[in-house]
DSSP file (Angstrom, degrees, kcal/mol; ACC not computed):
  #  RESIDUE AA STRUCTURE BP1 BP2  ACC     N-H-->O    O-->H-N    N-H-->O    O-->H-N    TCO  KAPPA ALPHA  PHI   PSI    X-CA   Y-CA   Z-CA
    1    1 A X              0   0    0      0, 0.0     5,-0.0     0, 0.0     0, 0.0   0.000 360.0 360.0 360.0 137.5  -51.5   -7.6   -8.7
    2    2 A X     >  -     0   0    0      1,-0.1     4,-1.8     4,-0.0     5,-0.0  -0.218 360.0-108.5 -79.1 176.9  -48.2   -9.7   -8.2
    3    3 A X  T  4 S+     0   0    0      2,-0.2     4,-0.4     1,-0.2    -1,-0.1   0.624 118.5  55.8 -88.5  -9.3  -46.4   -9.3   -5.1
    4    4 A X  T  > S+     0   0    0      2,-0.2     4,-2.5     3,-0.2     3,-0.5   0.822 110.8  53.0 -98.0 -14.2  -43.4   -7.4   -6.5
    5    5 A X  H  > S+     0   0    0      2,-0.2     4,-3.1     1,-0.2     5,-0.4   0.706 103.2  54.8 -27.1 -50.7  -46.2   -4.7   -7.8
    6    6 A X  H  X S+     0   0    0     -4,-1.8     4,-0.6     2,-0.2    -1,-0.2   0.724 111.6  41.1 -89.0  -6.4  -47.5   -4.5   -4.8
    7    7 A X  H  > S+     0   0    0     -3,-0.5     4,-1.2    -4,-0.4     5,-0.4   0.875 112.9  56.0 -65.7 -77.7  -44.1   -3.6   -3.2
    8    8 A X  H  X S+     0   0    0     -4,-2.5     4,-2.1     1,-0.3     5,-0.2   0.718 111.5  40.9  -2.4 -70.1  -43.3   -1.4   -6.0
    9    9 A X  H >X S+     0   0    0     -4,-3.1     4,-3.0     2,-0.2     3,-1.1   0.982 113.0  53.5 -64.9 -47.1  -46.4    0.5   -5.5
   10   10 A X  H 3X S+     0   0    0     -4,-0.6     4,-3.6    -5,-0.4     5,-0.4   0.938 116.1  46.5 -33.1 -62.6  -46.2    0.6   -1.4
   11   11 A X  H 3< S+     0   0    0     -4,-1.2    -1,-0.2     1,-0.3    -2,-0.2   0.710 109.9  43.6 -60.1 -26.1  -42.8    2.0   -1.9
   12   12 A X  H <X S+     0   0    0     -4,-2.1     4,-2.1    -3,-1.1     3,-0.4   0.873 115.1  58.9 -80.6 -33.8  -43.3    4.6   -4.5
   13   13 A X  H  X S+     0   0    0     -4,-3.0     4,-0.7     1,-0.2    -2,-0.2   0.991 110.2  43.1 -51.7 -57.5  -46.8    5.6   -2.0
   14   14 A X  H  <>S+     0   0    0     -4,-3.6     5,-0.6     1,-0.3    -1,-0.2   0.506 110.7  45.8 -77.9   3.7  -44.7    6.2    1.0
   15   15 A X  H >45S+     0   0    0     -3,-0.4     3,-2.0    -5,-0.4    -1,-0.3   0.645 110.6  55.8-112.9 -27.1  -42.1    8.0   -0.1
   16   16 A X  H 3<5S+     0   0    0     -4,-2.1    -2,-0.2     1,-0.3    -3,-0.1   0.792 111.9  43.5 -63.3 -12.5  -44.4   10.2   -2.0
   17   17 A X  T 3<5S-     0   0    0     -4,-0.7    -1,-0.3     2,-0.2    -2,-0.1   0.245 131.3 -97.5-115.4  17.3  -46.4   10.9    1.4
   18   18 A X  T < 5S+     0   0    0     -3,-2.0     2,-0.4     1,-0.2    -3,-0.2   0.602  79.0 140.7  81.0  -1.3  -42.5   11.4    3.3
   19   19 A X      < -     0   0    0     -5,-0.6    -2,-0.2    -6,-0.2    -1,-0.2  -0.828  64.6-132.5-124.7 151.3  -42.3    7.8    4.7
   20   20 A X     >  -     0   0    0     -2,-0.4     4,-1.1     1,-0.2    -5,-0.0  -0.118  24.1-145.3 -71.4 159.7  -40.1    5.2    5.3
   21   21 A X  H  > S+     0   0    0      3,-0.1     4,-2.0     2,-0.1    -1,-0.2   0.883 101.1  48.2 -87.9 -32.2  -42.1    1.6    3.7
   22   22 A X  H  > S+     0   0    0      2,-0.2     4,-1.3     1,-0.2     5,-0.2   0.985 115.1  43.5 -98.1 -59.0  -40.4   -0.7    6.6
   23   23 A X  H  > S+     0   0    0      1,-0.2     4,-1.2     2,-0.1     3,-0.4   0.932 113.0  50.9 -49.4 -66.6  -41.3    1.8    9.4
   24   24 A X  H >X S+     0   0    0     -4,-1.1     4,-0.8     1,-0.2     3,-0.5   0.717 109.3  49.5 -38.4 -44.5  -44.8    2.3    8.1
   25   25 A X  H >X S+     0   0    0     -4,-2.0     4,-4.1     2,-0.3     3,-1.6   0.950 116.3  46.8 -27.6 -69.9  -45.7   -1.5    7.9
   26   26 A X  H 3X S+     0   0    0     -4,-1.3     4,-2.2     1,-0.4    -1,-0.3   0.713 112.5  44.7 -39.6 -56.8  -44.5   -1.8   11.1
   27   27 A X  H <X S+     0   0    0     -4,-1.2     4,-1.1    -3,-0.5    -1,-0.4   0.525 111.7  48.0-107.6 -25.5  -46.0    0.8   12.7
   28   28 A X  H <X S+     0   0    0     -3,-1.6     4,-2.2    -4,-0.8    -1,-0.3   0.741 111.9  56.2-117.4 -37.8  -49.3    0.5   11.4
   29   29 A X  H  X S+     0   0    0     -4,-4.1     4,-1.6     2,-0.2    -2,-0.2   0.966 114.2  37.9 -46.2 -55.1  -49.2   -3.5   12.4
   30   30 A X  H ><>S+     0   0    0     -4,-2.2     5,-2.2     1,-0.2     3,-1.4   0.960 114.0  57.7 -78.0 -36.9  -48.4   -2.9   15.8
   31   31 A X  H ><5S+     0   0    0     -4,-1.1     3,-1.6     1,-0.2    -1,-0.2   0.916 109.3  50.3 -55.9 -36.8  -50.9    0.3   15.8
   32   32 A X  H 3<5S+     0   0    0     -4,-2.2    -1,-0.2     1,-0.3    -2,-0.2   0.747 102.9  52.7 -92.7   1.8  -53.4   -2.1   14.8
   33   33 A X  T <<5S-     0   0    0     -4,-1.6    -1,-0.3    -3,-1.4    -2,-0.2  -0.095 125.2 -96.7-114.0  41.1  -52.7   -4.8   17.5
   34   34 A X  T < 5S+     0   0    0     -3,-1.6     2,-0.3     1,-0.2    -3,-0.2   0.518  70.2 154.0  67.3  10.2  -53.2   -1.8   20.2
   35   35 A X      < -     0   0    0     -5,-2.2    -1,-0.2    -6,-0.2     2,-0.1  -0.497  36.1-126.3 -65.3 138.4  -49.6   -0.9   20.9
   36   36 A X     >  -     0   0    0     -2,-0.3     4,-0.6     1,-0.1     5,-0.2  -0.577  27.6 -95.9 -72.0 152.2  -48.8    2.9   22.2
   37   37 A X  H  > S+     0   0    0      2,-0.2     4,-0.7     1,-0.2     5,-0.2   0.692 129.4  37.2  23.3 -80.6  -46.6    5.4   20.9
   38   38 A X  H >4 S+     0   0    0      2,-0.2     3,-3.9     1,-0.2    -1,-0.2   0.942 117.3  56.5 -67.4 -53.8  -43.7    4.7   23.1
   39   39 A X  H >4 S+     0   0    0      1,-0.3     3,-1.8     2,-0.3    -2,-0.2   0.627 115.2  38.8  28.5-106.7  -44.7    0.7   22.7
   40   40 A X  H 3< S+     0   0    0     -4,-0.6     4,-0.4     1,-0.4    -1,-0.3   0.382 115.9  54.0 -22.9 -30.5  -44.4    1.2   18.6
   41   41 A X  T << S+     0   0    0     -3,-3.9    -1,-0.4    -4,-0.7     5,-0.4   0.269 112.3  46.2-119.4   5.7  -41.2    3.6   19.2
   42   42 A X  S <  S+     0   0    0     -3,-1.8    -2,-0.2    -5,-0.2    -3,-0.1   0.599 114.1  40.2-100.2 -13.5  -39.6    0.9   21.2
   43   43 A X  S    S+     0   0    0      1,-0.1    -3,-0.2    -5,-0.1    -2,-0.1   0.503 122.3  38.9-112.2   7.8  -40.1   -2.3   19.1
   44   44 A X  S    S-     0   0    0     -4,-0.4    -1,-0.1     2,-0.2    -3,-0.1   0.616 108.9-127.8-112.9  -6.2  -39.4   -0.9   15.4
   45   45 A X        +     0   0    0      1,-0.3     2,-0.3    -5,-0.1    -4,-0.1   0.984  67.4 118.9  66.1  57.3  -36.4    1.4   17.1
   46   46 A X  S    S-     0   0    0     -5,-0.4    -1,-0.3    -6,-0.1    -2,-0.2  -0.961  74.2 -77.2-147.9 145.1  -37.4    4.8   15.8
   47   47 A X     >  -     0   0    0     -2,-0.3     4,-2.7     1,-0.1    -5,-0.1   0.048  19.3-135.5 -42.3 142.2  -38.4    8.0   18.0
   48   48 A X  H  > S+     0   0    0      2,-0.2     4,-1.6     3,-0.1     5,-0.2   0.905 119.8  61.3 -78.4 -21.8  -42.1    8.2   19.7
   49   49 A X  H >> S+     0   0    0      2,-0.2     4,-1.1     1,-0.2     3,-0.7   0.873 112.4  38.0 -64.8 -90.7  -41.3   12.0   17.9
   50   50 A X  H 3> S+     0   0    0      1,-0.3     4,-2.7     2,-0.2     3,-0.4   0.702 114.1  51.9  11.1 -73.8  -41.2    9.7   14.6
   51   51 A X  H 3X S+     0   0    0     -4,-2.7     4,-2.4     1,-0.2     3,-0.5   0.915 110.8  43.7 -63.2 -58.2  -43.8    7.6   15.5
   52   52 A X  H <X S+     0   0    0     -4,-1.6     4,-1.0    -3,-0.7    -1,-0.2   0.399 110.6  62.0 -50.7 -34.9  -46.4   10.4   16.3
   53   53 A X  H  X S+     0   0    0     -4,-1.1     4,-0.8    -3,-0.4    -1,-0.2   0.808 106.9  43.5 -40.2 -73.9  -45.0   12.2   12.8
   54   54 A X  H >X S+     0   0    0     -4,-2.7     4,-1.4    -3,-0.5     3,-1.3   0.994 111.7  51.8 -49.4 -66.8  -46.3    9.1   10.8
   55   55 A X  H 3X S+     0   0    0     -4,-2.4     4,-4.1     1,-0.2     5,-0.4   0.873 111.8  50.1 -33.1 -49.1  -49.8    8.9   12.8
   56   56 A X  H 3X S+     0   0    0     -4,-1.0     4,-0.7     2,-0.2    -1,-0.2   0.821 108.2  49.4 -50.1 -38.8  -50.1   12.6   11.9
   57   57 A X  H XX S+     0   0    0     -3,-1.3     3,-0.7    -4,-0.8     4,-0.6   0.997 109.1  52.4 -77.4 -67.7  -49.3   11.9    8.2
   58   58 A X  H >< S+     0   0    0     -4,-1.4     3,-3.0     1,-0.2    -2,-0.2   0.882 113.6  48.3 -57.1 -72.2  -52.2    8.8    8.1
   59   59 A X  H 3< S+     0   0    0     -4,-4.1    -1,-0.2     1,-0.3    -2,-0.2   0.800 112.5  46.7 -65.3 -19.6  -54.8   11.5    9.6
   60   60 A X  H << S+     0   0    0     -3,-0.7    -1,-0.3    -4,-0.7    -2,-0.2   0.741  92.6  98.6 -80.6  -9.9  -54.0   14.0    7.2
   61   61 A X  S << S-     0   0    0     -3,-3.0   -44,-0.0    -4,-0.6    -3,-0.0  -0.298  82.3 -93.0 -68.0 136.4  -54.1   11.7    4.3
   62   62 A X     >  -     0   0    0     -2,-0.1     4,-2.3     1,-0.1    -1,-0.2  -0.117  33.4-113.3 -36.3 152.4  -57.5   11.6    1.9
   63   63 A X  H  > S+     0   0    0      1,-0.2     4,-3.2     2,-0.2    -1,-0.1   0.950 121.2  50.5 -81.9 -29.6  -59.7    9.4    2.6
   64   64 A X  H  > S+     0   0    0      2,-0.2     4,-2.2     1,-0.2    -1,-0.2   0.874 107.3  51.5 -46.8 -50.5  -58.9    7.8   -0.4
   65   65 A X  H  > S+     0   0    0      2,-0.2     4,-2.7     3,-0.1     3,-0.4   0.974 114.6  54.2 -36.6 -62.9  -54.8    7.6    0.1
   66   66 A X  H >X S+     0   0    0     -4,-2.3     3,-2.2     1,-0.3     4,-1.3   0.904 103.0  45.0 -40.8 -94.0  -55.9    6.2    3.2
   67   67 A X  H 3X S+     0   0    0     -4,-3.2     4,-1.7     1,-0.2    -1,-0.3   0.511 120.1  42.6 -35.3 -27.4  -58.0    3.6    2.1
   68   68 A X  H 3X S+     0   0    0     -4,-2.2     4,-1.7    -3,-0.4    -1,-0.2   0.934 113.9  51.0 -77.9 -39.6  -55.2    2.3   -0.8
   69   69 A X  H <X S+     0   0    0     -4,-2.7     4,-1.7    -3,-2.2    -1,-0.2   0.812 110.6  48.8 -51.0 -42.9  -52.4    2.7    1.5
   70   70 A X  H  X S+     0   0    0     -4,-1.3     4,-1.2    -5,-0.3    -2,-0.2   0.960 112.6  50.1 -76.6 -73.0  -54.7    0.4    4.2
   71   71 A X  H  X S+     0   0    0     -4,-1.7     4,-2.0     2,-0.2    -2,-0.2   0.724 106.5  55.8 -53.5 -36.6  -55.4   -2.5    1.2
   72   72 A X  H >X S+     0   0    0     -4,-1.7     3,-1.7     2,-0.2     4,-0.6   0.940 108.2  46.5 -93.7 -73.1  -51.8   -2.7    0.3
   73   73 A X  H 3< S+     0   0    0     -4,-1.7     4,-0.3     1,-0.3    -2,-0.2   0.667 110.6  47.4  -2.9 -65.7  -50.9   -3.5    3.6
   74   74 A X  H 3X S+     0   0    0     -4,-1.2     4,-2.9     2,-0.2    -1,-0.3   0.761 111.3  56.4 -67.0 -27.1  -53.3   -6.0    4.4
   75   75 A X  H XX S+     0   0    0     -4,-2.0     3,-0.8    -3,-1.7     4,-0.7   0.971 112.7  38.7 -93.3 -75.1  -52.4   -7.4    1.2
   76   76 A X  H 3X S+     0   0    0     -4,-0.6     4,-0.9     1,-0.2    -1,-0.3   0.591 114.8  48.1 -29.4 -12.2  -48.7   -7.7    2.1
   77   77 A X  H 3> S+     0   0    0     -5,-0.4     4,-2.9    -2,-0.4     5,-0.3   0.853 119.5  46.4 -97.6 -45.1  -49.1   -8.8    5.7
   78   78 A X  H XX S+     0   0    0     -4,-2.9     4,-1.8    -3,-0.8     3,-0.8   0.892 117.0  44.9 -51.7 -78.4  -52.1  -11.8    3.8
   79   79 A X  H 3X S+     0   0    0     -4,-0.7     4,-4.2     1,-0.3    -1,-0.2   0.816 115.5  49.4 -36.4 -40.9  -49.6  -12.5    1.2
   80   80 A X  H >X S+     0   0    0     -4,-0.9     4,-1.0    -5,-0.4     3,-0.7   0.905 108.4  45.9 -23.0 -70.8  -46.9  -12.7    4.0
   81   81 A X  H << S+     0   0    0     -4,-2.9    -1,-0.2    -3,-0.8    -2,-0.2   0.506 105.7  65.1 -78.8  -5.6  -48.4  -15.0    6.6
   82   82 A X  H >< S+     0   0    0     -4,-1.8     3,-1.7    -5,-0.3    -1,-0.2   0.940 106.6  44.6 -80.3 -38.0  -49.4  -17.3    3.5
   83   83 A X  H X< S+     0   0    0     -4,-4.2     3,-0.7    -3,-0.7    -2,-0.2   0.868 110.7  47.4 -86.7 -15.2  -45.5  -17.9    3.0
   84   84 A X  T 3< S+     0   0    0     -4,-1.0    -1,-0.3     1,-0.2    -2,-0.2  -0.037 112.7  55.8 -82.9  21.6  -44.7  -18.4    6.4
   85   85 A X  T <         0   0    0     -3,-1.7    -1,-0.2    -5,-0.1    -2,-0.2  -0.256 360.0 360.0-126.6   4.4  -48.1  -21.1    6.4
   86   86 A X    <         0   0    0     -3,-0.7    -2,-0.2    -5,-0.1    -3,-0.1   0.553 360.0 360.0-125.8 360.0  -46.6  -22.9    3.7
């Protein structure tokens, strides 16, 4: 999948599940390098109410949602750090 595909699709997922694509990234990066709440609601500059909102939306998700939602991430964040390696 090319990389403006794989934005395409992120963008059409998250607004279909009520969420913003730049917050979620964000929020799901820093969730996964062990920031809290308020932590996460201070360095992307959206509400811990917000933040707590999203989390709720990932648990509530299929497991399946999940897991595509989860792969397109990692595959933006890989494809990322590759151009900022180059």
């Amino acid at each position: 999948m090319g990389e403006l595909q794989v934005r395409r699709v992120f963008v059409s997922f998250t607004k279909q599940h009520g969420m913003k694509p730049v917050v979620l990234k964000e929020l799901v990066f820093l969730r996964t390098k062990g920031f809290s709440n308020v932590e996460i609601s201070a360095q992307i500059g959206v509400s811990r109410n917000t933040v707590s909102s999203y989390l709720e939306k990932l648990r509530q998700m299929q497991d399946d949602d999940l897991a595509e939602l989860m792969e397109l991430i990692a595959l933006m964040q890989r494809r990322q750090k590759e151009m900022l390696e180059r």
